[in-house]
N, C-alpha and C positions, 0 to 999 in steps of 0.2 A: 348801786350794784350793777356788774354786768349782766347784760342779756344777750351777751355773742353766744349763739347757736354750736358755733364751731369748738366755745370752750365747756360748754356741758355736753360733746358730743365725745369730748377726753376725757370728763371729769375733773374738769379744771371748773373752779368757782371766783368769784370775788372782781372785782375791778379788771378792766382787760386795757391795756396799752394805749394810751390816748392815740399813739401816732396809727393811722389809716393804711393798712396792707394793703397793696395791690396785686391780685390776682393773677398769676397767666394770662387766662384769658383775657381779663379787662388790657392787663398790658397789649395784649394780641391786638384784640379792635383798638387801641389806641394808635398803636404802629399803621395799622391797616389805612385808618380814618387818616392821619399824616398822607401815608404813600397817594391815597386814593385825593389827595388837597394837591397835594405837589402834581397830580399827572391833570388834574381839574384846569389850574394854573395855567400850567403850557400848550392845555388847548385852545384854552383861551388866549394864549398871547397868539399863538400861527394864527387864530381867528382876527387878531387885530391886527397883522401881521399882514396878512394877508388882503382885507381890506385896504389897507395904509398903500397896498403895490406893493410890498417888497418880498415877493416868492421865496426869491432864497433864503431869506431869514426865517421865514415863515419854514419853508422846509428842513429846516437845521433845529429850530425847536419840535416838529414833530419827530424829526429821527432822535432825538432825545425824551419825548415820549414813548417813542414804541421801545426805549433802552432801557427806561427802566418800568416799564409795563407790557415785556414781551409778547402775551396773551391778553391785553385789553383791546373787544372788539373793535370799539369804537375808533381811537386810536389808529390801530390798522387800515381800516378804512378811509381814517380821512386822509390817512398817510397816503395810503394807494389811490384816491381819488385827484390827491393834489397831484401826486409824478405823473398819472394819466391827465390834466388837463394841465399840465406845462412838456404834454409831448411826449413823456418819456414811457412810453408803454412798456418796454425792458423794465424797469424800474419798476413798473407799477404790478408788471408780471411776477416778479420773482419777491413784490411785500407779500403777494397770495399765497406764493410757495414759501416764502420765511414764516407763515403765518402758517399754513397746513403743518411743517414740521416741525413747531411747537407745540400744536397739539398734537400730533401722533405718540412722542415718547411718553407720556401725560397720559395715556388710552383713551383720549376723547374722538377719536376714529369718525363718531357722527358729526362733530363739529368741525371736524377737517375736511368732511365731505360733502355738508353745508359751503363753506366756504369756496371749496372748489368749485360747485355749483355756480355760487355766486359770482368771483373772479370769473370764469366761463361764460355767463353772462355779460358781463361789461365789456371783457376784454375779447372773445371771441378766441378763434387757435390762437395757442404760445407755446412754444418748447417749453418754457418755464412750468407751464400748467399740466404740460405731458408728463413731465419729470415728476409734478407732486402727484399726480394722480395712479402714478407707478407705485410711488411710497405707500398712496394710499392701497390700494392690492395687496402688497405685502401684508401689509400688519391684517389686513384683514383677514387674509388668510391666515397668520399668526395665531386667531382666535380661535381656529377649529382644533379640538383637543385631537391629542392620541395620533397615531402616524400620518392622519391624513392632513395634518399642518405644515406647508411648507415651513421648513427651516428658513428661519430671517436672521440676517446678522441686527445685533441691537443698536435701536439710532441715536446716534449723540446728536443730544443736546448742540441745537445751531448755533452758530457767532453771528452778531452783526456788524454788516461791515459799515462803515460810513461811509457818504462821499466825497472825494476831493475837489473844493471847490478853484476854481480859476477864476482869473478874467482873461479877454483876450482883444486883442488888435488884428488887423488883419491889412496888410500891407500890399501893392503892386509893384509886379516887378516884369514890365513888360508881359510875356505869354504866360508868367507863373506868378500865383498868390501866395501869401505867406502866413501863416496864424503865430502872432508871440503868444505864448500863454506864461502867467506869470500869479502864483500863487504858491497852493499848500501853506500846511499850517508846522506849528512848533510841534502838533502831536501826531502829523499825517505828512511826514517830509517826503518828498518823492523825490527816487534816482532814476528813473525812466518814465517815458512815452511810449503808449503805440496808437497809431491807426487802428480799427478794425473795418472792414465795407460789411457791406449787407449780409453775407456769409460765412462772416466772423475768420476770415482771411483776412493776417498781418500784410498793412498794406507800409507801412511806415513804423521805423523804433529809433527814437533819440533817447540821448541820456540830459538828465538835467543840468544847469549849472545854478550852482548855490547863490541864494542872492543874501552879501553880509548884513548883519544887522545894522541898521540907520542907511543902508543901503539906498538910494532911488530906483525903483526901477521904471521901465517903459511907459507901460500901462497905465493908465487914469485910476487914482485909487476911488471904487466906491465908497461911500459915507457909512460909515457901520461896520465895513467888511477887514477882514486883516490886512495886512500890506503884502504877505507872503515869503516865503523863506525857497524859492526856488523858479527858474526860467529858461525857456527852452522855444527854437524857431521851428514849425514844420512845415511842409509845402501842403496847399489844401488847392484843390480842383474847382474851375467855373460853377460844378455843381453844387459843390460845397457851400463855397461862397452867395451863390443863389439863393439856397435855401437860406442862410439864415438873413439874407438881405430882407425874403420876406416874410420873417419874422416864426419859420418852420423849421422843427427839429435835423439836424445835420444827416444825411443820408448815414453818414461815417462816425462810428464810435470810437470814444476816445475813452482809456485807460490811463489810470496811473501806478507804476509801482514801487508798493510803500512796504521795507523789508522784505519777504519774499514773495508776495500777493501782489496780483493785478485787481487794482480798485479802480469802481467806476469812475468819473467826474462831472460835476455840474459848472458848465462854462458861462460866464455872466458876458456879456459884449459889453464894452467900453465904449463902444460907437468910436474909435481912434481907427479912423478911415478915410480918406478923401473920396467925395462923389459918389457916395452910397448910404442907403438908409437904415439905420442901425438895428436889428433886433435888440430882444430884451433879454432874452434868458435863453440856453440851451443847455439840456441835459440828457449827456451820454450815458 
């Protein structure tokens, strides 16, 4: 005879159903236990990733962690830990602020201002951290009932954008240097370049030229990385070229734009250069 609770709680008697129902909820933490294995996984591979030397890679599994674990701290952090110690302090600014504006529509208001905290710590001023820390005022104010609430318009839910990665060469040509970059992918095709300097004035804008499929291109392919679906020549400056000679993020930021948005990119050096020492990694 049956003893399920749930069928004398109908007034149902007698043998109840061999096969085993599952729950909501059980379903629920089953889903959860998965998600929370798959985001385990990819931290542990950019950990091994990472180790082994290969940043970029390493960095491309994390920005597939915080994808599909927008709000896991952890995550976050190593994210932003890794772009601030390959340089990119932009990047590493604006995982803080992609991280505070997750939590604000959410009402977690204390953990977005924990965070802020934190990122302000490590990273010291950033526009980036200006910007979230504005958001944050809003909503707080948001919470005081009755007229004395500023009206806040309501915040959508962020996008993340990924980066477009490259490689590049760097060419002489008498008084002017040249960067090929030769990349993007089949899901991030880029039709333009720009420049930025330090003050986020457009210093340079090329357009790309598509490179065909089984195409060769320029560039030395890394071992791992795509071959790329697009290539483009731009002039870069003594100083440019200095800095990443010795192995320091580019004074000048580079964009790509992929449909109607300027994304950032992460440029790998080829070392394909005469009489110069190669950096490893740069990321605008």
């Amino acid at each position: 005879m049956s003893d399920d609770l749930r069928l004398r709680a109908i007034g149902v008697t007698g043998d109840s159903d061999a096969t085993t129902s599952i729950e909501p909820a059980e379903a629920e933490a089953e889903m959860h236990e998965m998600h929370r294995s798959d985001l385990d996984a990819l931290k542990d591979g950019a950990a091994m990733l990472t180790q082994a030397g290969n940043r970029v890679a390493a960095l491309a599994v994390m920005w597939s962690a915080v994808a599909i674990a927008p709000t896991d701290l952890g995550a976050h952090r190593r994210l932003a830990a890794m772009l601030a110690n390959a340089g990119d302090i932009d990047g590493a600014a604006n995982e803080y602020a992609r991280y505070i504006e997750f939590m604000l529509p959410i009402g977690d208001v204390g953990r977005a201002t924990m965070e802020l905290t934190y990122g302000a710590k490590v990273l010291g001023n950033h526009p980036a951290l200006h910007e979230a820390a504005e958001k944050i005022v809003i909503a707080v104010r948001a919470l005081v009932p009755g007229d004395l609430a500023v009206a806040a318009p309501t915040l959508p839910m962020p996008r993340l954008l990924p980066k477009v990665p490259f490689r590049f060469c760097i060419h002489d040509d008498g008084d002017r240097h040249w960067m090929q970059l030769e990349g993007g992918t089949t899901d991030l095709v880029p039709t333009s370049v720009r420049v930025l300097d330090r003050n986020d004035e457009v210093v340079e804008t090329r357009k790309f030229i598509p490179i065909a499929p089984g195409q060769k291109g320029h560039a030395k392919i890394i071992e791992g990385e795509p071959t790329g679906v697009a290539w483009v020549v731009l002039g870069v400056t003594d100083e440019v070229v200095a800095a990443l000679d010795a192995g320091k993020p580019s004074p000048y930021r580079v964009e790509a734009k992929v449909g109607e948005e300027w994304i950032s990119t992460v440029l790998v050096d080829t070392g394909c250069r005469i009489g110069r020492r190669a950096s490893r990694i740069a990321v605008s």
